[in-house]
PDB file with one MODEL, atoms N, CA, C and O in Angstrom:
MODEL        1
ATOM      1  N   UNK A   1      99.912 112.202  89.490  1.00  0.00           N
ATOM      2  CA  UNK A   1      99.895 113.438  90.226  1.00  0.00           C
ATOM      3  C   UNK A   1      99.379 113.165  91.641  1.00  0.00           C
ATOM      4  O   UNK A   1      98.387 112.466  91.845  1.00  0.00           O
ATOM      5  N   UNK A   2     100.312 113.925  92.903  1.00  0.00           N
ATOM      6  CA  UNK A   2      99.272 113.572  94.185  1.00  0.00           C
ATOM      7  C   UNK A   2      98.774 114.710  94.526  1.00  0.00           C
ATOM      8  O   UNK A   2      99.261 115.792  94.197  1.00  0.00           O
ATOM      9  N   UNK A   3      97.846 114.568  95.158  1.00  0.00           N
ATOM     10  CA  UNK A   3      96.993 115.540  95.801  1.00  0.00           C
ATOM     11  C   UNK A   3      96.941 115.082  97.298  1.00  0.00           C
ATOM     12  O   UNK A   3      97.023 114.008  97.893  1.00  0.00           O
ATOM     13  N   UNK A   4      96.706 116.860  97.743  1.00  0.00           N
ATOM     14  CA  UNK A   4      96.670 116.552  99.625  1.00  0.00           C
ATOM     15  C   UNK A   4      95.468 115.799  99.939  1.00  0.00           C
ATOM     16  O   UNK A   4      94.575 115.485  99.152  1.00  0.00           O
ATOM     17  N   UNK A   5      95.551 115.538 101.210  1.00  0.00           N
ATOM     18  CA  UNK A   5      94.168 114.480 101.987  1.00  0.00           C
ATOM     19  C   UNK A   5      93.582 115.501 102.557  1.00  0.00           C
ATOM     20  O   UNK A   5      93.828 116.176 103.557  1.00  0.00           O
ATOM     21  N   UNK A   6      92.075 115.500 101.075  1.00  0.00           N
ATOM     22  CA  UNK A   6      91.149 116.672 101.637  1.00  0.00           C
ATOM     23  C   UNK A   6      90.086 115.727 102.887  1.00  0.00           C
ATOM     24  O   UNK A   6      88.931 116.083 103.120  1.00  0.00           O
ATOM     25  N   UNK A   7      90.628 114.727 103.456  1.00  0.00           N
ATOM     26  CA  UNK A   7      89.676 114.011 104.215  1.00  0.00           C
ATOM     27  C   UNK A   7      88.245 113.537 104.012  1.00  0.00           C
ATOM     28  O   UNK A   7      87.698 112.906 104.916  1.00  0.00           O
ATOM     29  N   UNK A   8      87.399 113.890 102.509  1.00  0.00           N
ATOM     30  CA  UNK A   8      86.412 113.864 102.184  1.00  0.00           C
ATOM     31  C   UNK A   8      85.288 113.098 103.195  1.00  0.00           C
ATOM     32  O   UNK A   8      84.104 113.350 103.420  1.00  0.00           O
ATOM     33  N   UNK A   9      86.329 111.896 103.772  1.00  0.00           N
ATOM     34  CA  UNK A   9      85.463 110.499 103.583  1.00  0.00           C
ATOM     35  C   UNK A   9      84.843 110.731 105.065  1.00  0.00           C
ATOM     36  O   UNK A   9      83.733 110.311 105.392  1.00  0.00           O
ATOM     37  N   UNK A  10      85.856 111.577 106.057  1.00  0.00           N
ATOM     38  CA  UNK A  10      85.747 111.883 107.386  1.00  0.00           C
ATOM     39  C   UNK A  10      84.646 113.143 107.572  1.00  0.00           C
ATOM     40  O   UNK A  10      83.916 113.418 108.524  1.00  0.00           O
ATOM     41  N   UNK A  11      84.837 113.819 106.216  1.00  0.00           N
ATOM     42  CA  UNK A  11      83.799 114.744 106.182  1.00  0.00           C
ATOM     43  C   UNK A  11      82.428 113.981 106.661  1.00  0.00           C
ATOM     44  O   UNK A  11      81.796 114.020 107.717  1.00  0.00           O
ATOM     45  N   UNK A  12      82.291 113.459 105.756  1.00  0.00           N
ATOM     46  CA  UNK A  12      80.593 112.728 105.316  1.00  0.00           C
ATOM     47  C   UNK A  12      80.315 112.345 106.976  1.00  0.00           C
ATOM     48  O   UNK A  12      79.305 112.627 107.621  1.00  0.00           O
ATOM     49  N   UNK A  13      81.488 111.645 107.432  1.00  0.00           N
ATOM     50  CA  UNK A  13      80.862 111.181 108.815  1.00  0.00           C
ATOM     51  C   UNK A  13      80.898 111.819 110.176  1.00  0.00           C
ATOM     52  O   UNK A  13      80.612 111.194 111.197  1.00  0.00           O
ATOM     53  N   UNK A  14      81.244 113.041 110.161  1.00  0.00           N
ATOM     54  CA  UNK A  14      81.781 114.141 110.896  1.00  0.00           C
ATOM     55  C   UNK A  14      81.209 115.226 111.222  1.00  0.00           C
ATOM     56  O   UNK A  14      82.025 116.129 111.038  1.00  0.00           O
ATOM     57  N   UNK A  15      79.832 115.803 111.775  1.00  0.00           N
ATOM     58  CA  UNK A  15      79.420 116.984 112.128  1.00  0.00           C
ATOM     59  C   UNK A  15      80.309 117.677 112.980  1.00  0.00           C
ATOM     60  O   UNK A  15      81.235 117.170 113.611  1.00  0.00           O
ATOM     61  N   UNK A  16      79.776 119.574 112.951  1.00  0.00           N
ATOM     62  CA  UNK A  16      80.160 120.041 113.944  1.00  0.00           C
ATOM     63  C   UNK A  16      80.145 119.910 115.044  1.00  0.00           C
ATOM     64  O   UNK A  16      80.982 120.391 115.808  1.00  0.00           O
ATOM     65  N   UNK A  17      79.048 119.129 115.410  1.00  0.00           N
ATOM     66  CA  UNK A  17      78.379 118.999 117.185  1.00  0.00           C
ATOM     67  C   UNK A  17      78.736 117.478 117.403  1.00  0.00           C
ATOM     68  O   UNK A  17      78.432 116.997 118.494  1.00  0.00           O
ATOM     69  N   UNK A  18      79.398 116.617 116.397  1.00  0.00           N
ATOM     70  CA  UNK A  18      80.232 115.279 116.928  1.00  0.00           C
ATOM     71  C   UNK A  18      81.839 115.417 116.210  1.00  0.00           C
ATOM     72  O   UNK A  18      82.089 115.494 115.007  1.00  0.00           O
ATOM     73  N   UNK A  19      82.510 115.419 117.004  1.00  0.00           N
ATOM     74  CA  UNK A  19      83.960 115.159 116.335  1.00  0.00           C
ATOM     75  C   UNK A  19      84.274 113.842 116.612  1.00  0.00           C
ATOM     76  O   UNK A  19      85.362 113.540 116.122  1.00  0.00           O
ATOM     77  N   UNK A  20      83.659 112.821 117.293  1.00  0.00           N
ATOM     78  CA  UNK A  20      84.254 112.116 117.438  1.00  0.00           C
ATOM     79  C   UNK A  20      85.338 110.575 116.659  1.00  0.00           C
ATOM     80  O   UNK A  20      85.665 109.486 117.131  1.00  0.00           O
ATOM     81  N   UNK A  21      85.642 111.389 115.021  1.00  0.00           N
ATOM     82  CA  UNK A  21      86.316 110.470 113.995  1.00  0.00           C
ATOM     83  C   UNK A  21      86.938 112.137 113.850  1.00  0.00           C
ATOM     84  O   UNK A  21      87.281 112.413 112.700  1.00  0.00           O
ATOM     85  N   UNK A  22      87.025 112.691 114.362  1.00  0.00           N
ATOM     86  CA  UNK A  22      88.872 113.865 114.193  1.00  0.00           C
ATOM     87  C   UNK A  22      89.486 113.361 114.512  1.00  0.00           C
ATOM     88  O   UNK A  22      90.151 112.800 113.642  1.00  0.00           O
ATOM     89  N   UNK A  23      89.913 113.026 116.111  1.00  0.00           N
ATOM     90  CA  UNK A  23      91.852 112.394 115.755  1.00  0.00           C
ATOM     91  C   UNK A  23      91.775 111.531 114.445  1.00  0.00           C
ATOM     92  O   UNK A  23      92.371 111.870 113.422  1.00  0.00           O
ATOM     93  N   UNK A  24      91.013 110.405 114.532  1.00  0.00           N
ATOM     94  CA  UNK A  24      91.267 109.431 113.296  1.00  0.00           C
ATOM     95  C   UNK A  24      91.613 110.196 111.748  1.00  0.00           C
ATOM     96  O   UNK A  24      92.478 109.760 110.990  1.00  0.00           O
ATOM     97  N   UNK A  25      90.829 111.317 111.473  1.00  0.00           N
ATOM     98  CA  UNK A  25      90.289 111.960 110.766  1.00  0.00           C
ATOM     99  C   UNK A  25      91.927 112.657 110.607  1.00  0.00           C
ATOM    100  O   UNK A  25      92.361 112.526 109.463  1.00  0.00           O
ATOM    101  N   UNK A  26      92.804 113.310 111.502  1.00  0.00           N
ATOM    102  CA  UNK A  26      93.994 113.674 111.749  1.00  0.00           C
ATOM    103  C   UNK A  26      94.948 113.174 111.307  1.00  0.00           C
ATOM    104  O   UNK A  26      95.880 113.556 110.599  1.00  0.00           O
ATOM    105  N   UNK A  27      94.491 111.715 112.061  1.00  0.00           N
ATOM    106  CA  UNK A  27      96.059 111.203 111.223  1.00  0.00           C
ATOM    107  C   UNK A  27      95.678 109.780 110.399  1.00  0.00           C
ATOM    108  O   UNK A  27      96.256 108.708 110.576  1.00  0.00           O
ATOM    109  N   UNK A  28      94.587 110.018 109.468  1.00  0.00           N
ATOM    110  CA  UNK A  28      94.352 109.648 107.916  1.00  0.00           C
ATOM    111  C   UNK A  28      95.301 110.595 107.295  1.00  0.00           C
ATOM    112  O   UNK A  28      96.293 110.379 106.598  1.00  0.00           O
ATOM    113  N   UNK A  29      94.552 112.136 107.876  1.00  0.00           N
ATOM    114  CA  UNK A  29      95.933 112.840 107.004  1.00  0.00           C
ATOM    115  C   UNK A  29      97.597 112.703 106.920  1.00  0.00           C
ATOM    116  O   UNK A  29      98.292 112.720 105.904  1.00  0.00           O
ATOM    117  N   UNK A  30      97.996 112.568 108.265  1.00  0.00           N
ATOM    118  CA  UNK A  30      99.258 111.897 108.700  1.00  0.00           C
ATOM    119  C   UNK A  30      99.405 110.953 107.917  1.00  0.00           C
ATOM    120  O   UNK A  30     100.462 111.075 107.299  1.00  0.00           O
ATOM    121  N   UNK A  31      98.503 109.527 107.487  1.00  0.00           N
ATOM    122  CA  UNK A  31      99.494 108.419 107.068  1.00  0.00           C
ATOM    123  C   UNK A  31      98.891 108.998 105.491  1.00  0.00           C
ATOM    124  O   UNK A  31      99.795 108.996 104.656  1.00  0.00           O
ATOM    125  N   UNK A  32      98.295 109.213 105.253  1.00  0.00           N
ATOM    126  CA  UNK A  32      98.463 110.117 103.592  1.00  0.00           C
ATOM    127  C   UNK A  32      99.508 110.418 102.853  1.00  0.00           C
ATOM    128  O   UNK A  32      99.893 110.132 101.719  1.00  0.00           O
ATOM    129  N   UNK A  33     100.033 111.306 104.071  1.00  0.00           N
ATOM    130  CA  UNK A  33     101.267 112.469 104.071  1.00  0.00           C
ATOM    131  C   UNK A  33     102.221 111.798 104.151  1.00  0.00           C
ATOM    132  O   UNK A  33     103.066 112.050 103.292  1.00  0.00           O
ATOM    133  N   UNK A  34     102.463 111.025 104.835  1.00  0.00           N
ATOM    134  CA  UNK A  34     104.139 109.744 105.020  1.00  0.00           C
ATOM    135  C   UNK A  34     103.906 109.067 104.131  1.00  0.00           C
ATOM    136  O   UNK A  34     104.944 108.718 103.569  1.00  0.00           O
ATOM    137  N   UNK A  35     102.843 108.599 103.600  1.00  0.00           N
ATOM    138  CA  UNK A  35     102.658 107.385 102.235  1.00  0.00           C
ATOM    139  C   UNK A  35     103.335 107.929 101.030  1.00  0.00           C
ATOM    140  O   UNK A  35     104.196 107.410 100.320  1.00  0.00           O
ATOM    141  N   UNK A  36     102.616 109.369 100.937  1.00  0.00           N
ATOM    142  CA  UNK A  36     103.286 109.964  99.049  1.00  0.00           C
ATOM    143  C   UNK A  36     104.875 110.081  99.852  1.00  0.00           C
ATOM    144  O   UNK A  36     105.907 109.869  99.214  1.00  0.00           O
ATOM    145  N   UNK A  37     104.882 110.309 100.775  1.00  0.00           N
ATOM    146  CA  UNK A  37     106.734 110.689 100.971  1.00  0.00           C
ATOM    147  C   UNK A  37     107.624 109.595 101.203  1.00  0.00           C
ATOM    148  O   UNK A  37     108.828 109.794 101.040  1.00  0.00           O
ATOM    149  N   UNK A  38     107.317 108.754 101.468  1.00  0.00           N
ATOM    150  CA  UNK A  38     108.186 107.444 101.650  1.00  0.00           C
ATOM    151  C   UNK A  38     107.618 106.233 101.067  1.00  0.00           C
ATOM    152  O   UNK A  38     108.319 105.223 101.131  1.00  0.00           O
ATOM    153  N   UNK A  39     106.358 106.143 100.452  1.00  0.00           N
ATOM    154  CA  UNK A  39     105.913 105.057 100.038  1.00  0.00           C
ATOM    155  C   UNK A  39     104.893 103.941 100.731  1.00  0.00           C
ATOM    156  O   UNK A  39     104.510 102.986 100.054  1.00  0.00           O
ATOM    157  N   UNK A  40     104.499 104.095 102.017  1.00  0.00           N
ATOM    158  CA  UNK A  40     104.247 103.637 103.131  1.00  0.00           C
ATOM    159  C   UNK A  40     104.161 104.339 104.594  1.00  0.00           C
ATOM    160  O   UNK A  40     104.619 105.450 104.863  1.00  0.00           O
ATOM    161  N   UNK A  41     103.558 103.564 105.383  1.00  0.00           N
ATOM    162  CA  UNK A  41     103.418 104.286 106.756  1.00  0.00           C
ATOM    163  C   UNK A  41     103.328 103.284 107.408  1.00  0.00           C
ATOM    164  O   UNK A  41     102.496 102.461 107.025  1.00  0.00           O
ATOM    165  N   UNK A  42     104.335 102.905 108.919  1.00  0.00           N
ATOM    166  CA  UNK A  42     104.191 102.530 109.689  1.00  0.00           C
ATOM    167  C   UNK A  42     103.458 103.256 111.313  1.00  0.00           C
ATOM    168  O   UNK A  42     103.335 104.447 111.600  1.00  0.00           O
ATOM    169  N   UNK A  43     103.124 102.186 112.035  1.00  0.00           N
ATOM    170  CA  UNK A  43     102.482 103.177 113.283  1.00  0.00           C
ATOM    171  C   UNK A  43     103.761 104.326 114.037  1.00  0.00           C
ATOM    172  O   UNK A  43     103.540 105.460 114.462  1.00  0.00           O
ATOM    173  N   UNK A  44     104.572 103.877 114.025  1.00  0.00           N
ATOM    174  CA  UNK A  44     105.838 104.656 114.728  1.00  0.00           C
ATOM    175  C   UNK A  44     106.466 105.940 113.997  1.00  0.00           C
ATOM    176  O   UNK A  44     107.283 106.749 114.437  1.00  0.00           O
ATOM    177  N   UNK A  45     105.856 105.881 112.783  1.00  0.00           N
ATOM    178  CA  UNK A  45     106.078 107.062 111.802  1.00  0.00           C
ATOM    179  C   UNK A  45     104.855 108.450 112.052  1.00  0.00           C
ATOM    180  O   UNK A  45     105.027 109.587 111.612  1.00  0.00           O
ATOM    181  N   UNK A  46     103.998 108.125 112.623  1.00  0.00           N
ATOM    182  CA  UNK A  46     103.110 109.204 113.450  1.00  0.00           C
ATOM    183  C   UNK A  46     103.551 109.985 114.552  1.00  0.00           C
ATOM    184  O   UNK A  46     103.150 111.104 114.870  1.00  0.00           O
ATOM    185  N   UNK A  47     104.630 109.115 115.239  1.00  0.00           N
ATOM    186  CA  UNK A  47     104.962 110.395 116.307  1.00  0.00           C
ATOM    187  C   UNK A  47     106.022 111.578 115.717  1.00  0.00           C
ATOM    188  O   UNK A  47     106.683 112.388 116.368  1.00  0.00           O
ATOM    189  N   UNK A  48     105.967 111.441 114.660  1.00  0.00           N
ATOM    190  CA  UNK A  48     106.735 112.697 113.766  1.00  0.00           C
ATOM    191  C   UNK A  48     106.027 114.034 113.757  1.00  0.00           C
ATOM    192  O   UNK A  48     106.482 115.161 113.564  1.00  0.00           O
ATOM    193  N   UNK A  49     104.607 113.560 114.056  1.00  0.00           N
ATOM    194  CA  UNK A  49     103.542 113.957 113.400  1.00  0.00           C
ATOM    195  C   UNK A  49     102.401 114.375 114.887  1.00  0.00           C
ATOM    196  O   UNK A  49     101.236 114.747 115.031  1.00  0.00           O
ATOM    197  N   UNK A  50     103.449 114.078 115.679  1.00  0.00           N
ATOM    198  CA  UNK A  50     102.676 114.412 117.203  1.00  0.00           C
ATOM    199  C   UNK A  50     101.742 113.841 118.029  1.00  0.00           C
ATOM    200  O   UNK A  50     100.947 114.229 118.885  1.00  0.00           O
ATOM    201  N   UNK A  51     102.124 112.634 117.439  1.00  0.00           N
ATOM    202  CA  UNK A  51     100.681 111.801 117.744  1.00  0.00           C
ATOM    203  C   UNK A  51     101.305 110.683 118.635  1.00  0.00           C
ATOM    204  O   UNK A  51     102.020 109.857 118.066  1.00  0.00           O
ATOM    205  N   UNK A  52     101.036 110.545 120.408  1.00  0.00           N
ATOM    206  CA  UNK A  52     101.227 110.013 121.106  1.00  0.00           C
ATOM    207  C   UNK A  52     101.413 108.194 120.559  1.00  0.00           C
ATOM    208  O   UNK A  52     101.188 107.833 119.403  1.00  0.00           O
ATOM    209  N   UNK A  53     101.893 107.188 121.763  1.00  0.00           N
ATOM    210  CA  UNK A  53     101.477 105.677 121.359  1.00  0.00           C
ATOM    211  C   UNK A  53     100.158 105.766 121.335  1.00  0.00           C
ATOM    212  O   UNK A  53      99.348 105.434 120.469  1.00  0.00           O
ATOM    213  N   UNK A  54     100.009 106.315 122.520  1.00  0.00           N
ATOM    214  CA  UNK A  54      98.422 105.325 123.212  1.00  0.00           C
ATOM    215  C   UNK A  54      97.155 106.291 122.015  1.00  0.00           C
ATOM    216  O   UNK A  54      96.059 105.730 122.020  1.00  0.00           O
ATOM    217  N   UNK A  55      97.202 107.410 121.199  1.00  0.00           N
ATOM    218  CA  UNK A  55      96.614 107.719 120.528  1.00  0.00           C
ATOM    219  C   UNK A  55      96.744 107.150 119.160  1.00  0.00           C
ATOM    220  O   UNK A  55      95.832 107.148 118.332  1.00  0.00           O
ATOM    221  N   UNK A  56      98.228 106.550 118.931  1.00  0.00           N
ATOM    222  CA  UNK A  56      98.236 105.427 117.618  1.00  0.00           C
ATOM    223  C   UNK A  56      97.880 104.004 118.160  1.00  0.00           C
ATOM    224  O   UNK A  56      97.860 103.072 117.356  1.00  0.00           O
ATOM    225  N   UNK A  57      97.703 103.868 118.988  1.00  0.00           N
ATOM    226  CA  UNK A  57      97.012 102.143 119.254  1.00  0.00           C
ATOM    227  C   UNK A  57      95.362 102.390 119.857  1.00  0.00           C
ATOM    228  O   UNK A  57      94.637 101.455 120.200  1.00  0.00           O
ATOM    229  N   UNK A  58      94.921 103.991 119.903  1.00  0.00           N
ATOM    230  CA  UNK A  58      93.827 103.509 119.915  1.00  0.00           C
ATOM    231  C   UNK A  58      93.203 103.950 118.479  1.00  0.00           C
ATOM    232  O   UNK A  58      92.189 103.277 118.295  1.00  0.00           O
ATOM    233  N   UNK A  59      93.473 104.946 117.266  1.00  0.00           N
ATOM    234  CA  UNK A  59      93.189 105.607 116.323  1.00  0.00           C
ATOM    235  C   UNK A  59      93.403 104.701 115.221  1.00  0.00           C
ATOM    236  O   UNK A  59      92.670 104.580 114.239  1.00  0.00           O
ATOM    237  N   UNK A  60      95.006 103.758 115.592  1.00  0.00           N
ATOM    238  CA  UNK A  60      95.588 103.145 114.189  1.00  0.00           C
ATOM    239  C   UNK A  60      94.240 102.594 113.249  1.00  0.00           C
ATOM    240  O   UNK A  60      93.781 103.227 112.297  1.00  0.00           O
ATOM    241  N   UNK A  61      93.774 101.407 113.692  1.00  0.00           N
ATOM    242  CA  UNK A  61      93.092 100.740 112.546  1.00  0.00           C
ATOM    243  C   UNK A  61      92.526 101.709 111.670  1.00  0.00           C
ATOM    244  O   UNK A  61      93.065 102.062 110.622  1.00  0.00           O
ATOM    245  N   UNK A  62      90.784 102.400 112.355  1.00  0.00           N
ATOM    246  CA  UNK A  62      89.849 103.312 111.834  1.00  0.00           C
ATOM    247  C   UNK A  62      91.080 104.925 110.798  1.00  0.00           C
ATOM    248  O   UNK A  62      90.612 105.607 109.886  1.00  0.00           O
ATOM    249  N   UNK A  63      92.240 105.048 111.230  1.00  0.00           N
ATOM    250  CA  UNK A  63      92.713 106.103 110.696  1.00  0.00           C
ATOM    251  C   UNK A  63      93.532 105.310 108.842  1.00  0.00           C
ATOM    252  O   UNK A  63      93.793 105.700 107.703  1.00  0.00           O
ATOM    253  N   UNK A  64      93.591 104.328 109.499  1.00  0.00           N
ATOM    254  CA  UNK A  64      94.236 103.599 108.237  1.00  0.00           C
ATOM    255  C   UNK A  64      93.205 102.828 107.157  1.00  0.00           C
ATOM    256  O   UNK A  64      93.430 102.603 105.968  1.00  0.00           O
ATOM    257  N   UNK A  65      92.405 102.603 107.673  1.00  0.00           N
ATOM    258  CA  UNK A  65      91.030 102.731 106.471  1.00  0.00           C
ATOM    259  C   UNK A  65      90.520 103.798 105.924  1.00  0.00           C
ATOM    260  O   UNK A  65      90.216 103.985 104.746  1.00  0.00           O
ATOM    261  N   UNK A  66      90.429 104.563 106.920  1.00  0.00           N
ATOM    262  CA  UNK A  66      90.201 106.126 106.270  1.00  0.00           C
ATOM    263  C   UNK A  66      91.356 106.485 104.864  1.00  0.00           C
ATOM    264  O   UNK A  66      91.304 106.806 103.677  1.00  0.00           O
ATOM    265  N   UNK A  67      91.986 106.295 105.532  1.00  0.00           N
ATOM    266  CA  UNK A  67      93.528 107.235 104.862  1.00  0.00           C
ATOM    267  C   UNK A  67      93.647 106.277 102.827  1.00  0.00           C
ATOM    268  O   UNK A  67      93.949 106.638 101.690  1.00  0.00           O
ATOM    269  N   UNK A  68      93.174 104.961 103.541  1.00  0.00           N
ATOM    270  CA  UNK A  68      93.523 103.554 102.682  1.00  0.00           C
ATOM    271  C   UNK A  68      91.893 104.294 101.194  1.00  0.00           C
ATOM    272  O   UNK A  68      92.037 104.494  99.988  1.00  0.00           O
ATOM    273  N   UNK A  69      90.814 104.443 101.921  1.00  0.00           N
ATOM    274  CA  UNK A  69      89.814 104.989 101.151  1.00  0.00           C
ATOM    275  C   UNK A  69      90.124 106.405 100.623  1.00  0.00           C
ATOM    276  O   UNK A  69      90.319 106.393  99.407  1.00  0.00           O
ATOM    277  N   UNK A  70      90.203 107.381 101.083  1.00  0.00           N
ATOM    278  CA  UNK A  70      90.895 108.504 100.403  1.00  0.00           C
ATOM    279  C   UNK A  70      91.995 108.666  99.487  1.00  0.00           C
ATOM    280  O   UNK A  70      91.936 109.624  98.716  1.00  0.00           O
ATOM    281  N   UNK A  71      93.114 107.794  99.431  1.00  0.00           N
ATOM    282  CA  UNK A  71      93.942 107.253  98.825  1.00  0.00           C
ATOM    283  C   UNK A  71      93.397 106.839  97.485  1.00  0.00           C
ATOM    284  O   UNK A  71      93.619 107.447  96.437  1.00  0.00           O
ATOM    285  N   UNK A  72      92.696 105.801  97.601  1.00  0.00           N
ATOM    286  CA  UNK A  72      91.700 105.256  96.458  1.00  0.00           C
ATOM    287  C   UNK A  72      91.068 106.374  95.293  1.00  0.00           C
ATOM    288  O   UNK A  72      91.394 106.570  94.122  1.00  0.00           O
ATOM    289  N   UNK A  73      89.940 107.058  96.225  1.00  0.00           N
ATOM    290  CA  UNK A  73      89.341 108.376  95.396  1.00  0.00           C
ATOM    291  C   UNK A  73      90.294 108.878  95.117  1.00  0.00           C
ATOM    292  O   UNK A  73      90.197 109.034  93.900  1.00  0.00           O
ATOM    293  N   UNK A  74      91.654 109.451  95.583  1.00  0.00           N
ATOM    294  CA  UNK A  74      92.668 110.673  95.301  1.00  0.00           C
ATOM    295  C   UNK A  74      93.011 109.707  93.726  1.00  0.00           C
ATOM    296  O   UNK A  74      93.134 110.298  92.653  1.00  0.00           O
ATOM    297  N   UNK A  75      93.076 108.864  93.792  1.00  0.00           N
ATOM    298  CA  UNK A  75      93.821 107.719  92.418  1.00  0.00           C
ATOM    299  C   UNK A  75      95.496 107.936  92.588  1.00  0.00           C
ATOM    300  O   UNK A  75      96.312 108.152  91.692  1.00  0.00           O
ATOM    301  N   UNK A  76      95.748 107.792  94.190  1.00  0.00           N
ATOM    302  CA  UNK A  76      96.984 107.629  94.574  1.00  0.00           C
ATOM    303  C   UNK A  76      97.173 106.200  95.641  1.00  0.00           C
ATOM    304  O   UNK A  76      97.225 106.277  96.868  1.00  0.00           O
ATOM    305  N   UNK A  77      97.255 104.975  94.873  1.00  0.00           N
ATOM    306  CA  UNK A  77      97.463 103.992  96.065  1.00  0.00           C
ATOM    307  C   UNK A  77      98.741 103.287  96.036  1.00  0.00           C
ATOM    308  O   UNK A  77      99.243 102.927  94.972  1.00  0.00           O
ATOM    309  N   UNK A  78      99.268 103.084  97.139  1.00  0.00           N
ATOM    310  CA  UNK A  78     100.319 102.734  96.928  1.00  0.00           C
ATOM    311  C   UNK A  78     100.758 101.486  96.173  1.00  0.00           C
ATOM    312  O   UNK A  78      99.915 100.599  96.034  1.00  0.00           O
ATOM    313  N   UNK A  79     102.043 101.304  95.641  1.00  0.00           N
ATOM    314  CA  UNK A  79     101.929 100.008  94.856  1.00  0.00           C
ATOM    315  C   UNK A  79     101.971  99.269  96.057  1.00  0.00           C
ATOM    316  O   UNK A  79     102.341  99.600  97.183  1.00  0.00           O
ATOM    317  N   UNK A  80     101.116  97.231  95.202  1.00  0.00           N
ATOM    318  CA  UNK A  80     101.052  96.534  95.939  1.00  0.00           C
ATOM    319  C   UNK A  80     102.403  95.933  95.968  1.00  0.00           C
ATOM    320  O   UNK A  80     103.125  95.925  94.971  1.00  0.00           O
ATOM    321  N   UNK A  81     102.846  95.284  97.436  1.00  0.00           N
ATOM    322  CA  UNK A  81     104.200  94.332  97.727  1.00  0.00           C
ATOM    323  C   UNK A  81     103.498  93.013  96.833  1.00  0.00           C
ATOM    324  O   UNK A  81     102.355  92.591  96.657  1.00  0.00           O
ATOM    325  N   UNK A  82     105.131  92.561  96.303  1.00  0.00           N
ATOM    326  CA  UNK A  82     104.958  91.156  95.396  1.00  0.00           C
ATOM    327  C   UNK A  82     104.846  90.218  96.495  1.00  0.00           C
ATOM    328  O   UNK A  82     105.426  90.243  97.581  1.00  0.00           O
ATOM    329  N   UNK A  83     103.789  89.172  95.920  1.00  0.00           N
ATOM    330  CA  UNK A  83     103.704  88.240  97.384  1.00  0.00           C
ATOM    331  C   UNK A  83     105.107  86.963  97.165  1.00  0.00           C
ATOM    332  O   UNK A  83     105.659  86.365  96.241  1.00  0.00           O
ATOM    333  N   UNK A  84     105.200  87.070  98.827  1.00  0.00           N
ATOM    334  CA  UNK A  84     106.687  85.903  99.029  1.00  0.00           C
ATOM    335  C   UNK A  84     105.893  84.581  98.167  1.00  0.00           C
ATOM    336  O   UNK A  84     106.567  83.654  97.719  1.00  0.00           O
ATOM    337  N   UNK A  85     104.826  84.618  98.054  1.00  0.00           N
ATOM    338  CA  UNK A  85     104.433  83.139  97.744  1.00  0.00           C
ATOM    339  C   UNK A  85     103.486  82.975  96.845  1.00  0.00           C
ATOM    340  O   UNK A  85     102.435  83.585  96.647  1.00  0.00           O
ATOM    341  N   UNK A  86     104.191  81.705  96.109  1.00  0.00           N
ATOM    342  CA  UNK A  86     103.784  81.675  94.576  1.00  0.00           C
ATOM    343  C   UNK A  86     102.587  80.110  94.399  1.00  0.00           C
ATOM    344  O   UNK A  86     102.747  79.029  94.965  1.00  0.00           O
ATOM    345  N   UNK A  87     101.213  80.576  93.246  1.00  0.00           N
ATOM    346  CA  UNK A  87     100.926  78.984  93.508  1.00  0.00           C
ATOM    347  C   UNK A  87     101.456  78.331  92.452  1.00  0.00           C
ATOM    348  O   UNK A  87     102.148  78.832  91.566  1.00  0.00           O
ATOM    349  N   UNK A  88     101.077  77.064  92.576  1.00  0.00           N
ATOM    350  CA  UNK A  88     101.824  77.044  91.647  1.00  0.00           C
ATOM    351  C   UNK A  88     100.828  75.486  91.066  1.00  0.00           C
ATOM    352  O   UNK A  88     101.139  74.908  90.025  1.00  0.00           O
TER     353      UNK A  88
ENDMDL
END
């Protein structure tokens, strides 16, 4: 079952009198939201979602750990890719 990105994790670190992890906090929800719908999220899949370059190259990493931890708690992660390489 998925559930929406109640952002929990952005909560905890997020007062009223500091926003400064909202955009990130924004588009955790964004790559949330493209993950259950396509399986994945690339950075170029945010401007769907209104979100400038220069706000996905400065947000990407911190929004994709966020999104990557909420994911986790929700008990929605995406499956892992099989690796090209085997030991052997």
């Amino acid at each position: 079952m998925k559930c929406s990105a109640a952002l929990q994790i952005v909560d905890l670190v997020t007062s009223d009198d500091n926003k400064k992890f909202e955009p990130a906090g924004r588009m955790a929800a964004a790559i949330i939201n493209i993950t259950q719908k396509q399986g994945g999220c690339l950075p170029q899949d945010l401007n769907q979602y209104g979100f400038t370059p220069e706000e996905v190259v400065r947000h990407w990493d911190m929004a994709k750990s966020l999104a990557a931890v909420e994911m986790k708690l929700m008990g929605n992660q995406p499956s892992k890719p099989k690796s090209l390489f085997r030991r052997t």
